[in-house]
Each structure stands twice: as C-alpha cells, then as structure tokens.
C-alpha positions in Angstrom: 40.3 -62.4 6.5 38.9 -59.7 4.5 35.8 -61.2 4.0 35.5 -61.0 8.0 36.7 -57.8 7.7 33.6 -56.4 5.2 31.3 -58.7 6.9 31.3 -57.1 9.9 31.4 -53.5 8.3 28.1 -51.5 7.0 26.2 -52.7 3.8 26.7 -48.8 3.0 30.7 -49.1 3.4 30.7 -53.1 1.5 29.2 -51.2 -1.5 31.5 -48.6 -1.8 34.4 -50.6 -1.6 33.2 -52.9 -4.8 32.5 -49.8 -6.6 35.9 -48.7 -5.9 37.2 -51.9 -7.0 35.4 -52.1 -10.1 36.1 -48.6 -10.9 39.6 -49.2 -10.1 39.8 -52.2 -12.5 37.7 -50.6 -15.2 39.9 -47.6 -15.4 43.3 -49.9 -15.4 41.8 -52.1 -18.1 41.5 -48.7 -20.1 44.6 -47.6 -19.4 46.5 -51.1 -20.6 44.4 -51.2 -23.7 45.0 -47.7 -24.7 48.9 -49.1 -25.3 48.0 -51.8 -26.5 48.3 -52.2 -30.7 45.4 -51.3 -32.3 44.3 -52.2 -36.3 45.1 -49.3 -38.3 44.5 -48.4 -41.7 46.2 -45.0 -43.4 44.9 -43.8 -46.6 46.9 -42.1 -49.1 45.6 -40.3 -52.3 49.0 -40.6 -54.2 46.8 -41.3 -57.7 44.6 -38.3 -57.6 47.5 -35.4 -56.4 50.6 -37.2 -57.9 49.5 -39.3 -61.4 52.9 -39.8 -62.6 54.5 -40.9 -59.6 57.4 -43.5 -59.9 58.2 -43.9 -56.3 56.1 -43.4 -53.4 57.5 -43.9 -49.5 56.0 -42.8 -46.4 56.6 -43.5 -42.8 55.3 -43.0 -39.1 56.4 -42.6 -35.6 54.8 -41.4 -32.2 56.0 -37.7 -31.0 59.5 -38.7 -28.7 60.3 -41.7 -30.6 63.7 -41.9 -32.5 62.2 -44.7 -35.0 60.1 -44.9 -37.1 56.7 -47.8 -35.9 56.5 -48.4 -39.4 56.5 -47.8 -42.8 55.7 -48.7 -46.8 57.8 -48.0 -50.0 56.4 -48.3 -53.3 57.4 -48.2 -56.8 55.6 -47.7 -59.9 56.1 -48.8 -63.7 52.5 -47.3 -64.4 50.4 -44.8 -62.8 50.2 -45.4 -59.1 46.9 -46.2 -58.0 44.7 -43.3 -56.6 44.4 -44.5 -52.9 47.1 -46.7 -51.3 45.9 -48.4 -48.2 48.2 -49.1 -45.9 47.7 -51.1 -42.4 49.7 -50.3 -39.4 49.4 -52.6 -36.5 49.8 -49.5 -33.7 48.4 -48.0 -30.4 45.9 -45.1 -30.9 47.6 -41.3 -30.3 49.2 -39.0 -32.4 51.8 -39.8 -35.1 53.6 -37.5 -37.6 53.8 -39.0 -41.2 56.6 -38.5 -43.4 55.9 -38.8 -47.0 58.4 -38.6 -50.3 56.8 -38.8 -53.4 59.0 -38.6 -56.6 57.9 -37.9 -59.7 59.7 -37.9 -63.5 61.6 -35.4 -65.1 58.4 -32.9 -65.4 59.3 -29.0 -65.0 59.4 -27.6 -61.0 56.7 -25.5 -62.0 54.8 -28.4 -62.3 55.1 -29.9 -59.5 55.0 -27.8 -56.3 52.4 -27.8 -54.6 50.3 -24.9 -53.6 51.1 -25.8 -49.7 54.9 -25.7 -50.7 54.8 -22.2 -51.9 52.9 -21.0 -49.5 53.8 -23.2 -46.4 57.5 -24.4 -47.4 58.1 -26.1 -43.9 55.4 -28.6 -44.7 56.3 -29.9 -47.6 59.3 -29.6 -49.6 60.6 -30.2 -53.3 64.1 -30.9 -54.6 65.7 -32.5 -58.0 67.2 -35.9 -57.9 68.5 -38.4 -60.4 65.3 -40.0 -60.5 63.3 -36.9 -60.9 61.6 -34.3 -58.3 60.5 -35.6 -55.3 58.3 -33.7 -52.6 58.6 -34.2 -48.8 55.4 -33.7 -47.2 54.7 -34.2 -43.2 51.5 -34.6 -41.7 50.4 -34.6 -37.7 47.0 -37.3 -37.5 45.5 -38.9 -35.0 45.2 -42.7 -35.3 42.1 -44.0 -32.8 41.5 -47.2 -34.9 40.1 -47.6 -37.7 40.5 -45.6 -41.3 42.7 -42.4 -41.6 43.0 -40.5 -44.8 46.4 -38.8 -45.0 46.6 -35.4 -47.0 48.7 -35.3 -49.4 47.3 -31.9 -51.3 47.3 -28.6 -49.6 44.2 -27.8 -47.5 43.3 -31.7 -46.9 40.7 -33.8 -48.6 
C-alpha cells in the first residue's frame, strides 16, 4: 500500500521521504546509544598527591541520581600506587566524584591541601581513628574513554 502510494508520487517527494527516514533513524540510533553503557576508565593520581595513603575510596553518580553507578575502595599496607585505574561500565555525561583518602597519623598541617584552605567546599579534612582523611569532589565529563580525576588543587 505504501509502496503504491510513493510510486505514484514525484521522484522529488520519494527522495525526501527516505531522507527523512534515514535522518529519522540515524538520529534515534544516536539518541539510544547515547544511554547506552559505555567503557570507561577514571584515573586517579593517589601515589603522587597522597604517598602515605592507607585507604583510598572514591565513588560516582550522574547529577539527580540518589545512588551512586559505582564505586572502588582500596587499602594499602605500602605506598599506594601512583595512578589507580579504575573501569566503570557507564553512559557518557556528567558525573560528580566523591573521593576520601585517609592518610596516617601525620600533623594537619601536613596534610591539607592548598584547595582546602583556599576552597574548603571542595575538599575537606577531618581526624579519625585511622588517621586524617580528606573529602574531595570533582564534576568530569565521561565520553568514553580515559579520564584523569584531580585529586591536587588546580588539576593535573
């Protein structure tokens, strides 16, 4: 039936209605894959800002979700190695990344980081058992692929 239909219309009016199909399909097919999971790798340079870390968590979720989409926790009975690559199986967009590092028994002073004096909403520093650990929280954009994660202040 529709074949009669564009059979008996213009070759002009034919064409257009494939190119509205296939544009149509083309921009659906983007639209399902952008949602779709996507290989992810995060990058964090725990070694070379925090050498004597004992512990090291971090975590990520989309803006508007309640959960977190995933996360690593890591301890450490030596130094901590100075990049830890994580892969996250998740759609491209924007994510916030929440990070808690703790590190031994060293003196505060030692410890803050430049961004938490000056900038104390981004990152933040308190005394536990196991020693001080820092909060840090990072915005990125994940669009597959490799993402290094700042941990110092001013980014790597």
């Amino acid at each position: 039936m529709i074949g009669e239909v564009l059979a008996r219309g213009s070759l002009t009016r034919r064409i257009a209605t494939r190119a509205v199909v296939v544009f149509g399909a083309v921009w659906l097919g983007a639209l399902i894959t952008r949602s779709l999971p996507h290989d992810q790798i995060l990058v964090f340079p725990v070694g070379s800002t925090f050498p004597n870390a004992t512990r090291f968590s971090a975590s990520w979720r989309q803006a508007g979700d309640s959960e977190p989409r995933g996360g690593v926790t890591l301890s450490f009975s030596t130094p901590p190695p100075l990049q830890i690559r994580q892969h996250a199986d998740v759609p491209n967009g924007n994510y916030l990344v929440s990070i808690e590092v703790v590190v031994p028994g060293a003196s505060r002073a030692q410890q803050v980081l430049p961004e938490a004096r000056e900038n104390p909403q981004n990152a933040e520093v308190s005394r536990t058992g196991r020693g001080l650990q820092t909060n840090i929280e990072r915005r990125v954009t994940l669009a597959g692929g490799e993402t290094v994660v700042a941990l110092a202040a001013g980014g790597l």
